[in-house]
C-alpha positions in Angstrom: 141.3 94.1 83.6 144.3 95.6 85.0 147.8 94.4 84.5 147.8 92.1 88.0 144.4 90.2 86.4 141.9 92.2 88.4 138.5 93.0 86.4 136.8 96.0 87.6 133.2 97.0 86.7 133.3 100.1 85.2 129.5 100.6 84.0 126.1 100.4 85.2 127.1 98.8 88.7 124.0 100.9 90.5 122.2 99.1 88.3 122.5 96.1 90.4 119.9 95.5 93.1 121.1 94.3 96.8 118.4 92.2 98.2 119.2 89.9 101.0 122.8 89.5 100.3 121.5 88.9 96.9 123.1 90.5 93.8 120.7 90.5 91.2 121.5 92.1 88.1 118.2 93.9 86.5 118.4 93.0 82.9 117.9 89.4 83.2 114.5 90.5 85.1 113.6 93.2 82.2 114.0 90.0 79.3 111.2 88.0 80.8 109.0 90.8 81.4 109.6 92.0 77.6 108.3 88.7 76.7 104.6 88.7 78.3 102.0 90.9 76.2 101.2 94.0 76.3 104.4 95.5 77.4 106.0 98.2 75.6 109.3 98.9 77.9 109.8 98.1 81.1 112.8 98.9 84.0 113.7 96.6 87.0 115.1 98.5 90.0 115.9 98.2 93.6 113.5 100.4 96.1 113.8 100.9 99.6 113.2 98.1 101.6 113.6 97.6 105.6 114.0 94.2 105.7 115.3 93.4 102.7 117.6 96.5 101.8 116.6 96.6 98.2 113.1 95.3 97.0 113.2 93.8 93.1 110.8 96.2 92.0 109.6 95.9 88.0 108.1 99.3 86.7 106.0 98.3 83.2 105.4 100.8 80.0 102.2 99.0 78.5 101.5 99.1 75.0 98.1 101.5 74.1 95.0 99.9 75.2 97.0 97.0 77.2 96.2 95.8 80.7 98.4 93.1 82.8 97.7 91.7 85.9 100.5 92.5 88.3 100.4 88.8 89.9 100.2 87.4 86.5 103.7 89.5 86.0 105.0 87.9 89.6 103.7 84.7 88.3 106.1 84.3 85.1 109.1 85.9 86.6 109.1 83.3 89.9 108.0 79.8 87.3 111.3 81.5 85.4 113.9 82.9 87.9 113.4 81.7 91.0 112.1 83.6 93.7 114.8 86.0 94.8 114.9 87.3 91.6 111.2 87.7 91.9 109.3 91.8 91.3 108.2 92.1 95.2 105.7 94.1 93.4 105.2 95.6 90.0 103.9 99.2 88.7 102.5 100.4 85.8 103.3 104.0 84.3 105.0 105.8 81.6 108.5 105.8 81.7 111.2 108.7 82.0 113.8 108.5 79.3 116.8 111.2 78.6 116.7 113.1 75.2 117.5 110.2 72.6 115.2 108.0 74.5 117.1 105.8 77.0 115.2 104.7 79.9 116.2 106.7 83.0 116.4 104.3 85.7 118.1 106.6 88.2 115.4 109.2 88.1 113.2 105.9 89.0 115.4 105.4 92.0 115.7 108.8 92.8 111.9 109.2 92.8 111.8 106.2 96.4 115.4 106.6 97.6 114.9 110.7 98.2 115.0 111.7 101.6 116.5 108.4 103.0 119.9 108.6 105.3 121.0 105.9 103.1 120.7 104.8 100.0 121.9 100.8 99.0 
């Protein structure tokens, strides 16, 4: 907050997915989804979408020997968010994390935004 009682965000405002005029903030997403079984980590991000600008997109680590139905995944996150909030879809594979381990959700982004004009 600055002296005139402005409040800037300082950190992790990519993190913050642009869908429909939406702002939905990932972490919120990444609770429920840490809750169903089977999951071992997972990242919410915002990938290009035409129509949308950013698609709520939930990428899942699974526990060894776990499987998850990606619709079952859809399923709890609308019965406990709401629908904007909603994965438009949801993938499964291993994470990649910087040297002490920390999920690296801009190399996620990265991986779909590359090559676009724009990037939300």
């Amino acid at each position: 907050m600055d002296a005139d009682g402005f409040v800037y965000i300082v950190d992790r405002l990519r993190d913050m997915i642009i869908t429909g005029g939406f702002n939905v903030w990932p972490s919120e997403i990444e609770q429920v989804i840490h809750g169903i079984a089977g999951v071992r980590d997972c990242a919410v991000v915002g990938l290009p979408d035409e129509k949308w600008g950013e698609a709520v997109t939930a990428v899942i680590e699974l526990r060894d020997g776990a499987s998850i139905d990606p619709d079952a995944v859809i399923a709890r996150c609308r019965e406990a968010l709401g629908p904007v909030k909603t994965p438009k879809s949801v993938m499964f594979r291993e994470l990649p994390r910087s040297p002490n381990g920390k999920v690296l959700k801009r190399a996620l982004r990265d991986e779909y935004w590359a090559g676009r004009a724009r990037a939300v």
